[in-house]
C-alpha positions as CSV (number, residue, x, y, z in Angstrom):
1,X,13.0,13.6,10.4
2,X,11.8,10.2,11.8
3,X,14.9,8.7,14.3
4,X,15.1,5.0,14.6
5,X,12.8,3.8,17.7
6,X,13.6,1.5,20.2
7,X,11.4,-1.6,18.7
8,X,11.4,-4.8,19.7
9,X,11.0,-6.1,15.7
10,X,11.1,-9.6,16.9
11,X,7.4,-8.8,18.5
12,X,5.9,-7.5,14.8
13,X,3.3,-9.2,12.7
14,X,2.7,-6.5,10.5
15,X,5.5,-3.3,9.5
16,X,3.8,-0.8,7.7
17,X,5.3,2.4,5.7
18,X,5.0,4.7,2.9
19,X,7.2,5.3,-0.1
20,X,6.1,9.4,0.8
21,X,7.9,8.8,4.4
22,X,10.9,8.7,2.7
23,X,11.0,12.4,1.4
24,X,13.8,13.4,4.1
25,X,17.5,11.7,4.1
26,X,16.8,11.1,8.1
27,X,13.6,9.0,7.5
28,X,14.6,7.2,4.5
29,X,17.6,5.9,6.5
30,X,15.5,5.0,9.4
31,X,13.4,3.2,7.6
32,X,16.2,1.2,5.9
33,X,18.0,0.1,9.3
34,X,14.3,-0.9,10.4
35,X,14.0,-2.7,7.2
36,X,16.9,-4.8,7.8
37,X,16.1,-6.1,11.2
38,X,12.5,-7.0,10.2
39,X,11.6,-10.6,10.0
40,X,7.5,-9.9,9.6
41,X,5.7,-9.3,6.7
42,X,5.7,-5.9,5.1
43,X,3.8,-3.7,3.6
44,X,4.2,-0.8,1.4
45,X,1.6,2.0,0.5
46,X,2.8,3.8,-2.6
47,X,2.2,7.6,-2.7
48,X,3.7,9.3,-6.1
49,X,3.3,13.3,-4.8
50,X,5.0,15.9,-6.5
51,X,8.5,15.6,-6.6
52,X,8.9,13.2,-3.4
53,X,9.9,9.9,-5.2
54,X,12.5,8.9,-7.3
55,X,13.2,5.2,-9.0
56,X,15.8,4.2,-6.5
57,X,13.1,4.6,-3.8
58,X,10.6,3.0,-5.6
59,X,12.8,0.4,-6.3
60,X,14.0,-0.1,-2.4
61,X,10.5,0.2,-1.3
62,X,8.9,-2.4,-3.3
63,X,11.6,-5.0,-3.0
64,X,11.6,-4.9,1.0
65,X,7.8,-5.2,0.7
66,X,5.4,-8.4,0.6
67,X,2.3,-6.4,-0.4
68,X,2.1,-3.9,-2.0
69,X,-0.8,-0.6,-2.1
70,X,-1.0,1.3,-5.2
71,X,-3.9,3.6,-7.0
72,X,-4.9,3.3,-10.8
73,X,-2.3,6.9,-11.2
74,X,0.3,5.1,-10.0
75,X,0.7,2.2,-11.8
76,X,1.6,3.9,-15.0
77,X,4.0,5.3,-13.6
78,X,5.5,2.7,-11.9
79,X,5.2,0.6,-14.9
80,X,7.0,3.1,-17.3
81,X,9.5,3.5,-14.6
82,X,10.4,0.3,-14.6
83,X,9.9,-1.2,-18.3
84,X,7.0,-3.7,-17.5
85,X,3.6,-3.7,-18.5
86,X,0.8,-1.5,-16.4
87,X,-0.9,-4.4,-14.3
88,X,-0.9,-5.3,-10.7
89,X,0.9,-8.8,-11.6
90,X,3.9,-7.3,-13.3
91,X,4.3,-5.4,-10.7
92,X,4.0,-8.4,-8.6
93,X,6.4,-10.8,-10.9
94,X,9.2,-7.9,-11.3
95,X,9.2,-7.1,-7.6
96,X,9.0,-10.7,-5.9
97,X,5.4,-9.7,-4.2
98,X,2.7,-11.9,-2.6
99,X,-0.2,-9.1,-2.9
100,X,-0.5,-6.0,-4.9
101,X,-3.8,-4.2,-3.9
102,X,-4.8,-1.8,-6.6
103,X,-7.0,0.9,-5.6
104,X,-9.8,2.2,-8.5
105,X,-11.4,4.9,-6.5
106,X,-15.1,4.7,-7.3
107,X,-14.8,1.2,-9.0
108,X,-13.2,-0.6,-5.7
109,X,-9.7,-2.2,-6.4
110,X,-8.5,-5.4,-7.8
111,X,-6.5,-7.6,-6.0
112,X,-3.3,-9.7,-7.1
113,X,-2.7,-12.1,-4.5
114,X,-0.8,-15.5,-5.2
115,X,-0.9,-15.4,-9.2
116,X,-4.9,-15.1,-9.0
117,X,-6.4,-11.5,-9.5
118,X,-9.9,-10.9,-9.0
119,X,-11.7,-7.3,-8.4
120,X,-13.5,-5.9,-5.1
121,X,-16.5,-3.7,-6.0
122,X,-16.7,0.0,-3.7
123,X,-19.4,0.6,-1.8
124,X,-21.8,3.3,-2.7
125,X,-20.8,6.7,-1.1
126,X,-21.5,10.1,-1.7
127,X,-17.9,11.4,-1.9
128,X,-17.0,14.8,-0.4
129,X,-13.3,14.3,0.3
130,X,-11.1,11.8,-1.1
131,X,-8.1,12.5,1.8
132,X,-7.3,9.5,4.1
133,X,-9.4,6.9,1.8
134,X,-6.5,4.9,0.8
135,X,-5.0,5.0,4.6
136,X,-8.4,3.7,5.3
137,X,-8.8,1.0,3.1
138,X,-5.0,0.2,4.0
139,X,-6.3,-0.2,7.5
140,X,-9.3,-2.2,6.9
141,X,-7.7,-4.4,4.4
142,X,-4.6,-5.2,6.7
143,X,-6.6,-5.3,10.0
144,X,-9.0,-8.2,8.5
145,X,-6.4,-10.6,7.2
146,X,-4.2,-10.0,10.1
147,X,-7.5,-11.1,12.2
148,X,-7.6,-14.5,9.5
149,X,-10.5,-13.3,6.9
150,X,-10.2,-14.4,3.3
151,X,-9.0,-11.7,1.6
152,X,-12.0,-11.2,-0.6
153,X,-13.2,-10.3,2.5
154,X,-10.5,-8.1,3.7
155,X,-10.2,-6.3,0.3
156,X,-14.8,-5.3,0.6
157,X,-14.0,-4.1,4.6
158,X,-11.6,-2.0,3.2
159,X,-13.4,-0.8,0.7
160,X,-16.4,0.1,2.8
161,X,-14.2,1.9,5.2
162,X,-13.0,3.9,2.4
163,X,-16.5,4.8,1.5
164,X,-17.0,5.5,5.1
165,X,-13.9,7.8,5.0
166,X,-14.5,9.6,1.4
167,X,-18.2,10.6,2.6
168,X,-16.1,12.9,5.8
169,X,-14.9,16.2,4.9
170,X,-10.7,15.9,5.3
171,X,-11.1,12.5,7.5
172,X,-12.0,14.6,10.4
């Protein structure tokens, strides 16, 4: 039941959301109006949980977004969903992306960024809860190339933070 905020969108560098936000009429349609004032880059974080999703979300989602965060579950879905092949640069071709970050879990995630994809290796962690990893790596990732890091580098920051993460029971 997010409301539309009084933003200044003009002020953004980054917008930020999540295809799960969108579970409630209210917040989808929030989202959308903010959507269409946004001049910024965006990105999207893909969560496919339980029944909150649908294609025409999906669809929205991607297509408003410039990168794009997704785990190795997703993809096949999002793939069959939309008729393409399971890799981060169809996803990237069919949706009109500049980066799709695919997360492996304990194998680190590969990167499709301008037609080159190349893989990021996780750190070593001794996992006890996998809850707020990806929102982790989202924010390491997205807080070192908005600071102007290559994003090989941005893509192992967010990574270790994500180790840093999984190794705290809940993210508390």
């Amino acid at each position: 039941y997010i409301p539309v905020p009084k933003l200044d969108l003009s002020e953004l560098d980054l917008f930020c959301f999540g295809t799960l936000a969108q579970r409630g009429e209210a917040s989808r349609s929030t989202l959308r109006r903010l959507l269409s004032g946004i001049r910024c880059r965006v990105f999207c974080d893909v969560n496919l949980r339980q029944d909150f999703y649908s294609k025409e979300i999906l669809e929205h989602s991607l297509a408003a977004a410039d990168v794009v965060k997704l785990n190795d579950d997703e993809l096949p879905v999002i793939a069959s969903m939309f008729g393409i092949e399971p890799e981060s640069g169809a996803v990237a071709k069919r949706f009109g992306l500049n980066t799709v970050i695919l997360t492996l879990g304990p194998e680190g995630c590969e990167i499709w960024h301008d037609g080159e994809k190349f893989t990021s290796p996780a750190y070593p962690a001794e996992v006890v809860s996998t809850v707020g990893a990806g929102d982790a790596f989202s924010a390491g990732f997205l807080f070192h190339c908005l600071s102007g890091h290559r994003i090989e580098i941005a893509a192992a920051e967010g990574n270790r933070l994500a180790a840093e993460v999984a190794a705290i029971p809940g993210a508390f």
